[in-house]
Steps between C-alpha positions, in 0.01 A plus 500: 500500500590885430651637821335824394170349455512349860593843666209639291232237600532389880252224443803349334784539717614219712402421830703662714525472901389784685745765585579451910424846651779705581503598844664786700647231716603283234712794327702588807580103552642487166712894551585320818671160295636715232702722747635178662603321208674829351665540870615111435638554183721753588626362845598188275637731229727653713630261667613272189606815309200574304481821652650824267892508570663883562818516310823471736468768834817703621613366823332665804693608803339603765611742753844502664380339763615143400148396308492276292418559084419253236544438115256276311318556156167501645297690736628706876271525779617670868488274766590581854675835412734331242446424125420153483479312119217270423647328196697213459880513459592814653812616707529679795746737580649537847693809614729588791435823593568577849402155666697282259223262480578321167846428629404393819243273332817320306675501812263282621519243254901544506478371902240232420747337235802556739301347789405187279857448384727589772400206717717289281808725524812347708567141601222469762242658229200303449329417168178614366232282354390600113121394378470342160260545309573113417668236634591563886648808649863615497745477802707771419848712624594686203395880499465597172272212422298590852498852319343393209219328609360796717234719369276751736204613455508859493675605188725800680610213731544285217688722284749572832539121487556515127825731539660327804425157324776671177814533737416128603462374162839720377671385764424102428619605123813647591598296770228227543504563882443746786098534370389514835796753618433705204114558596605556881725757372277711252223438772697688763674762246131572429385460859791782589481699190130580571512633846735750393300566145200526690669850733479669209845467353596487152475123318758590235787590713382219694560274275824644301654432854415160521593449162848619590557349816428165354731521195787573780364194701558229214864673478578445840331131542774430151753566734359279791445202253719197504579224243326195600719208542394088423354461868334809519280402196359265705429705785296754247318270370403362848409836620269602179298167543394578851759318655457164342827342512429206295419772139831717627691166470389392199529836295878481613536174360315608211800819412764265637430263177452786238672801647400838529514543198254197421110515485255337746138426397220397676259177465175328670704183646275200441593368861474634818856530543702828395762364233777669320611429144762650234410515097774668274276839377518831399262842597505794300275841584261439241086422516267400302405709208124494549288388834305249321795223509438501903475140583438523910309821549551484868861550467451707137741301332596190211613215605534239282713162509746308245464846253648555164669814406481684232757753485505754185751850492284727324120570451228263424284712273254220410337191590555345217871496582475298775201227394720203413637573853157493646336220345779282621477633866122379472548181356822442771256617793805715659494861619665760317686820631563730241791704567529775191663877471120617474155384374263633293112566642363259276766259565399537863139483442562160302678352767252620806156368304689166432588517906160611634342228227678211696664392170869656576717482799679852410688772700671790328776717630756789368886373463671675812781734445513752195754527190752208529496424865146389396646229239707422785259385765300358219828261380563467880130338542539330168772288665352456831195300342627346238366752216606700192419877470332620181687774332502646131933511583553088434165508267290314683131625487213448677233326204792239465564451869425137620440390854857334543583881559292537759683542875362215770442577882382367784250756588481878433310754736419865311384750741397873442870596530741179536545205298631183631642228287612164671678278229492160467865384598603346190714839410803449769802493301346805237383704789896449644644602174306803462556616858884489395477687214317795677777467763716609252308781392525641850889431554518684148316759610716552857822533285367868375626595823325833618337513178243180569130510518417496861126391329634277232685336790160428691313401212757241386496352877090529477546234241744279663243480812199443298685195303677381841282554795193320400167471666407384895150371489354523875200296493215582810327234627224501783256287636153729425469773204414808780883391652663492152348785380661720836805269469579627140468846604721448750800369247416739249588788774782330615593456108491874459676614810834257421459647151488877635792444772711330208453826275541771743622335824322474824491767864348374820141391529235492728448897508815573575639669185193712499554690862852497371425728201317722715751583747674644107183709487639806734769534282324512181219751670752744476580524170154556422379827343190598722328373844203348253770296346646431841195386582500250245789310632297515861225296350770228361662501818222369705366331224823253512380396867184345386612187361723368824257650700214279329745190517500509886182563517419142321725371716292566809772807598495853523617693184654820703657263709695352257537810291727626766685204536620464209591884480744486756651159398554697156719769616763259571421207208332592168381123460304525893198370503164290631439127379141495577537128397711433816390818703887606532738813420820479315662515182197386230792420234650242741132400622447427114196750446587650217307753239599510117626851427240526234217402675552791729617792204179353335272559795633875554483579150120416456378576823634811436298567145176393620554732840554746214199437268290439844561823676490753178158407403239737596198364308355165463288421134318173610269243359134540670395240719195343345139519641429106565153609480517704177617147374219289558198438288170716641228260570244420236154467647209390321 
């Protein structure tokens, strides 16, 4: 039918139900759901970001009165008398002013880290239990690795943490001990520094004083250092793992087979016994080119066992160079270590999708040395395993290389920095021959009288050691995981500290050495340019009592006690000090506590630049702490 013809005759329009009547009351019910759905629709717009977003605010400071301001892209409301940011990922920024309140703030979380560490620090220090999030908890002594798993709450506290936590971790890179001396220290330089920033006196000068003062400190503790002799090695490495004598013997065995000049690795035993073995190796002070060849992410490193080597003096530019070379290593089911001048990206990329795909046991690292002491160590590691080096010289490329040019070894360990190769033995007589020829080399060299290379000299003997001295393999072994786990970081401290005290020699431990350098403070104070700077070397001076102070304290004495002890035993004997292992006084070089000379320049030197960075701040950009209810999900009803 015609539409139009039905509008023009009702009698044939459809049957229709009546209209419902439309009430006054039934109007205002449906203003009433409209409102509340539109009020609905915007709470929920808002809070998932539906809402229009402002384009980025200025940062909003509010008076000088230590208020707080905010920066966000969205929306500012007041709150409370301060400008408060409702949107997500904002930062608030925290000023001194007159109360130093962000400082403080960091302080705080400076003295909770220090508190949580320093009950490990001196023989009687206790350990401190770690949660997992898998697997069972950590038993724990080492300080830096305490210092890493601790992360507060409030972000200024945090970010306190954050800073103290960087002299730690230097110090374990420099001198892979004193972590928990180096946080005592920067705590208490901090601790110091602030009651005197706080008076109102200038940071900067502050801080240039400190700066100097502890440049003239690591002068003076040069001249207190010492060589260490053969049985003093021992008595380090006894001392650095918390007195255990059992470690301290067995790292002295350990140099006694390779030398100082040798390198000692360390292993998961697979007994419960501590053993001690010696492969012929080589390290060098090169990593791995790209993170992806990490085989044990724990320690960030390759490890890989009975590994070919593929050792090229130049560039590889292309994959394609290189594929004969790689099909072979698949079909053979050995590792490779690649060992070249340089490599190109997509080289690289090759090698790490073939890695990450499971296909290829790979790891790829730069030739050490440059010009033609880097043909030497390559030719040098040729001979150790067995290898040839690839070179355009004798015309021998890489697309015609075959695998009988390949180097063998027992196992090779590639870490972000150091590469250790372990040969397989079978190189004796070649390794001998080669270690007489660069003898040569250096007796040539010593003829040219005044006229020799003090630094061709060492580099000439570098080689010798690396060819002679070999590898000591000290293999951990413990009854439970949670006791090998604390034993390990036990040897690897002990490890480090006969390393440092090798290198730069070794001063008295226990504290000692520190109260030491600050009876030299006086004398430096004077040479100063202005009483800020003076006060500088105050801070450092009572700074240095902290750490023997915190030592007799875990020993169940009183720090002050001790303190002035051992300050009148040291006007007579520069070595006087406290065991607090046997509770006595005397001379701690004869007592056998002993403190690598690098552990303790290392500690000075970093507590020194955080003290710095801490104590010339004076504003704090921080993340804001999110609203746990802005996070969950507004309930739906029905």
């Amino acid at each position: 039918p015609d539409p139009h013809t039905m509008r023009a005759d009702p009698a044939r329009r459809p049957l229709l139900p009546a209209p419902a009547r439309r009430t006054k009351s039934t109007r205002s019910w449906r203003m009433i759901t409209f409102a509340l759905a539109l009020a609905t629709f915007g709470t929920l717009a808002f809070r998932f970001g539906l809402a229009e977003r402002s384009v980025a605010a200025p940062a909003v400071v509010g008076p000088r009165t230590g208020s707080v301001g905010m920066v966000s892209r969205g929306g500012l409301s007041r709150s409370k008398g301060c400008i408060r940011d409702v949107s997500a990922g904002a930062k608030t920024l925290h000023f001194n002013h007159n109360d130093y309140q962000a400082l403080r703030q960091m302080l705080a979380g400076v003295e909770k880290l220090a508190t949580v560490v320093g009950v490990t620090l001196g023989p009687k220090g206790r350990n401190v239990v770690l949660e997992s999030g898998y697997g069972t908890p950590a038993i724990v002594n080492d300080g830096v690795t305490i210092a890493k798993q601790v992360d507060l709450e409030d972000p200024l506290e945090n970010m306190g943490c954050k800073l103290v936590r960087e002299a730690s971790t230097r110090t374990n890179d420099l001198a892979g001990d004193g972590t928990t001396t180096a946080i005592i220290l920067s705590h208490a330089m901090i601790s110091e520094g602030m009651k005197v920033v706080a008076s109102g006196v200038n940071p900067v000068q502050i801080v240039r004083g400190m700066e100097k003062t502890g440049r003239e400190l690591v002068k003076y503790l040069k001249e207190l250092s010492t060589d260490v002799s053969d049985e003093q090695i021992q008595e380090v490495a006894t001392i650095s793992a918390g007195g255990n004598t059992e470690i301290g013997q067995m790292i002295a065995g350990a140099y006694k087979e390779v030398g100082r000049q040798g390198v000692i690795t360390l292993e998961e035993g697979k007994s419960t016994e501590n053993n001690l073995r010696v492969i012929e190796g080589m390290q060098f002070d090169r990593g791995y080119i790209s993170p992806y060849f990490v085989t044990d992410t724990e320690r960030m490193s390759c490890t890989y066992q009975n590994a070919r080597l593929l050792l090229v003096d130049k560039k590889i530019n292309s994959a394609r160079e290189m594929i004969g070379i790689l099909e072979e290593t698949v079909k053979g089911g050995w590792p490779l270590l690649i060992m070249a001048e340089d490599i190109d990206q997509e080289v690289l990329s090759t090698l790490v999708l073939n890695k990450l795909r499971g296909g290829l046991k790979v790891c790829a690292v730069k030739a050490p040395g440059f010009g033609d002491r880097k043909s030497s160590y390559l030719e040098d590691i040729a001979i150790l395993t067995g290898g040839q080096v690839i070179k355009d010289e004798i015309g021998l490329t890489l697309e015609k290389a075959t695998v009988d040019i390949l180097g063998k070894t027992a196992s090779v360990d590639v870490a972000k920095e150091v590469t250790t190769i372990v040969g397989d033995g079978s190189t004796k007589e070649e390794v001998n021959a080669r270690i007489k020829q660069i003898e040569k080399l250096v007796a040539d060299e010593k003829t040219k009288g005044s006229s020799a290379s003090t630094y061709e000299l060492d580099k000439l003997n570098e080689r010798i050691a690396r060819l002679a001295g070999g590898v000591a393999v000290v293999e951990v072994g413990a009854t439970t995981e949670s006791e090998l786990k604390e034993k390990k970081l036990r040897v690897e401290d002990a490890l480090c500290a006969t390393k440092s005290a090798v290198e730069e020699g070794i001063v008295a431990g226990g504290g000692t050495t520190l109260l030491k350098l600050a009876e030299k403070i006086p004398e430096i104070r004077d040479s100063l340019e202005n009483t800020e700077q003076k006060m500088g070397a105050d801070i450092i001076e009572r700074a240095l009592k902290w750490p023997l102070r915190l030592i007799a304290s875990n020993a169940g004495e009183t720090g002050d006690v001790v303190i002035n002890g051992v300050v009148l035993g040291l006007k007579n004997d520069k070595n006087y000090g406290w065991n607090a292992a046997s509770g006595e006084y005397g001379n701690l070089l004869e007592m056998g506590v002993i403190d690598p000379t690098k552990v303790i320049r290392s500690v000075i030197e970093n507590g020194v630049s955080v003290a710095k960075t801490f104590l010339t701040s004076d504003a704090v950009v921080a993340e804001k702490p999110e609203d746990k209810e802005d996070d969950m999900m507004p309930a739906m009803g029905y």
